[in-house]
C-alpha positions in Angstrom: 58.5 41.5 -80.6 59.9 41.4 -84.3 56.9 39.6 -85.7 55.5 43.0 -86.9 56.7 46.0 -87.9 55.0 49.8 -89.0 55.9 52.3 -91.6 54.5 55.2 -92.5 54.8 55.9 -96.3 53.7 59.5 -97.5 53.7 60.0 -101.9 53.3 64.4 -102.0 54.2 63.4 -105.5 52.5 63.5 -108.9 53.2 59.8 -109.6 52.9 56.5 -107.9 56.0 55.6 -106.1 57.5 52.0 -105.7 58.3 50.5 -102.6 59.8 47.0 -102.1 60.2 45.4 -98.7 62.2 42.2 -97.7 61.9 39.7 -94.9 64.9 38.1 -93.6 64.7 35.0 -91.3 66.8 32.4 -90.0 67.1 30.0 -87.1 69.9 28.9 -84.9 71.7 26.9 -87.4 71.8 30.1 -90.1 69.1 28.1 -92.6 68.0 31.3 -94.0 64.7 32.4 -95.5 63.7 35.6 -97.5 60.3 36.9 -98.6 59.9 40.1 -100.8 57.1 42.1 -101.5 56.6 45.4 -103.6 53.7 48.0 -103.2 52.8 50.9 -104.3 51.8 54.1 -102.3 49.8 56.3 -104.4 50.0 60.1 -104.5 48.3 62.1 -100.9 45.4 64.0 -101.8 44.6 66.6 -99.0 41.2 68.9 -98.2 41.5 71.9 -96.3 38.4 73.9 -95.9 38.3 77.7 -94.5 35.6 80.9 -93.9 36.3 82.4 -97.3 35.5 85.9 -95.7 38.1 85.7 -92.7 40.8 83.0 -94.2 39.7 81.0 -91.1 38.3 77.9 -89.4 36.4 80.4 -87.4 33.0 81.0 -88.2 32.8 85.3 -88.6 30.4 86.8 -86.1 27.3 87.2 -88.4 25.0 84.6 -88.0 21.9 86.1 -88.7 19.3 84.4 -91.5 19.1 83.7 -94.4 23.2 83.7 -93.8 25.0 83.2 -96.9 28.1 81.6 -96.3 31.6 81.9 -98.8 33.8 78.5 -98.1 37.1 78.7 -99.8 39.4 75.2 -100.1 43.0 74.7 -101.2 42.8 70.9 -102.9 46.0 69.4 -102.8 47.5 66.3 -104.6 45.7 64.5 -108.5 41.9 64.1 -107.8 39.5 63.4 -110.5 36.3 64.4 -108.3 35.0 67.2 -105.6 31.8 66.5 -103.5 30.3 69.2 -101.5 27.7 68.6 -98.4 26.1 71.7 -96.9 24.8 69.9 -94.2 21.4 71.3 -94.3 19.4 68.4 -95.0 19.9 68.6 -98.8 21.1 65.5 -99.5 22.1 62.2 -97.3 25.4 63.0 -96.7 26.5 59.4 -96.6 24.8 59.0 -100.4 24.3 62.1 -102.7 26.5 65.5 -102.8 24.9 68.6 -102.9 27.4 70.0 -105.4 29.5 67.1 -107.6 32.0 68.3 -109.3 33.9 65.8 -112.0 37.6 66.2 -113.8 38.9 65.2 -116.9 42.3 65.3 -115.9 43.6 64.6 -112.5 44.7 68.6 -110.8 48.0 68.9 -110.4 49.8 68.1 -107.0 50.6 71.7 -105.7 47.3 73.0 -105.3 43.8 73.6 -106.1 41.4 76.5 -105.4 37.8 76.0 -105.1 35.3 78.3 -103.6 31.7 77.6 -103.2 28.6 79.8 -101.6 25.5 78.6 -99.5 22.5 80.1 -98.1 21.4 78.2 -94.3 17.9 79.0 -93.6 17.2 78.0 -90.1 13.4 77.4 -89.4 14.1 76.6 -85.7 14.1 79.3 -83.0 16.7 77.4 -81.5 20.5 78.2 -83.3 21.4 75.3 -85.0 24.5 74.0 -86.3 25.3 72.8 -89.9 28.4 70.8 -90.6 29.8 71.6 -94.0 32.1 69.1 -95.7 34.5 68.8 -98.9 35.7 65.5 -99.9 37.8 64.9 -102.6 38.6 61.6 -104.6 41.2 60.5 -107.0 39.4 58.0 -109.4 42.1 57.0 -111.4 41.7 53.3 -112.1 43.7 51.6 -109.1 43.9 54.5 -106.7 41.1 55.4 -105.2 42.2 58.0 -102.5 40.4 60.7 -100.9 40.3 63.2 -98.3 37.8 64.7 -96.1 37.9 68.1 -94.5 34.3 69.9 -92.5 33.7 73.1 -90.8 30.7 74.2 -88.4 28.3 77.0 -89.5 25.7 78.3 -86.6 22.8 80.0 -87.6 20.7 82.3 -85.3 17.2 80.8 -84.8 14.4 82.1 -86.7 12.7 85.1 -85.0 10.0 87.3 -86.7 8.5 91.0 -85.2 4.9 91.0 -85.3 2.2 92.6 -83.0 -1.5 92.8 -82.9 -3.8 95.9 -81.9 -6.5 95.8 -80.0 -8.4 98.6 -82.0 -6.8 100.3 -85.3 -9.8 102.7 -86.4 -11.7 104.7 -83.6 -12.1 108.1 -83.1 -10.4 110.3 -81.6 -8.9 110.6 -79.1 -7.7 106.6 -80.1 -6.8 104.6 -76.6 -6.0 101.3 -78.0 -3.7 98.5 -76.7 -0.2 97.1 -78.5 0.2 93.5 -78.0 3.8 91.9 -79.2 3.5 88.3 -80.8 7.0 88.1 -82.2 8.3 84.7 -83.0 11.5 83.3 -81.3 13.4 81.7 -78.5 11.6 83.5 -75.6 14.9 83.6 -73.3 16.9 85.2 -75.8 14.4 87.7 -76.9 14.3 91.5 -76.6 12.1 94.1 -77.8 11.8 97.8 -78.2 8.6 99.8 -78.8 
């Protein structure tokens, strides 16, 4: 079937590129009929988002609370705007960015560095996972572009030490009894005396 045809089109320029496109068709008696089109493909903008403290997609092992987190992104192709959701309930991340970040000028095409820190408190007992994401946008009246990029973070669920005594002034010789009341995910919990 000739009635449609796909092309991929990739601009890793600095500049909109020109493409023109023409139609050719006839029927059997050679009555030919042309249509041409032109478009324009606008430059690629790419996210990439890593673990700034192992140069990973891989969460590191500590996930202990408060965990402060270090993201580190290479930004690639002219955007005019960075949004960050920390995907901790912040903001809506459909709506409002937790960190909005605006440019004069367009960054240039062969990269961009941008690192950003966050602190995930997790009130559960249960670990719960947070889905960081970066999106970038090139504004430029008639472009529009943007890329996405995410990364999971896991954070251990809450657990606090705390006992009670049954008697903490007697005399002596004081026989009194520890009881532990530490907060957490029972299966998971272990205690020393």
């Amino acid at each position: 079937d000739k009635s449609s045809n796909a092309l991929l089109l990739v601009n890793n320029t600095a500049n909109d590129v020109n493409y023109t496109v023409t139609l050719e068709s006839s029927i059997e008696y050679n009555c030919p009929s042309t249509a041409t089109k032109s478009f324009i493909v606008c430059p690629n903008v790419e996210a990439e988002l890593k673990f700034k403290d192992n140069d990973s997609k891989v969460q590191p092992v500590d996930r202990c609370q408060p965990l402060t987190v270090n993201f580190k992104s290479l930004l690639k192709g002219p955007f005019t705007r960075i949004n960050v959701f920390f995907g901790d309930g912040g903001n809506n991340p459909c709506l409002t960015p937790d960190v909005d970040i605006s440019l004069n000028n367009p960054t240039p095409t062969t990269g961009y560095n941008y690192e950003v820190s966050h602190t995930y408190i997790n009130k559960s007992v249960k670990d719960t996972t947070y889905r960081i994401k970066i999106k970038i946008v090139d504004e430029t009246p008639g472009h529009g572009c943007e890329s996405w990029d995410s990364l999971d973070v896991v954070v251990n669920g809450y657990v606090k030490a705390q006992y009670v005594i049954d008697k903490s002034y007697a005399c002596s010789p004081l026989t009194t009894t520890f009881k532990n009341n530490s907060i957490g995910e029972a299966s998971r919990m272990h205690y020393t005396w």
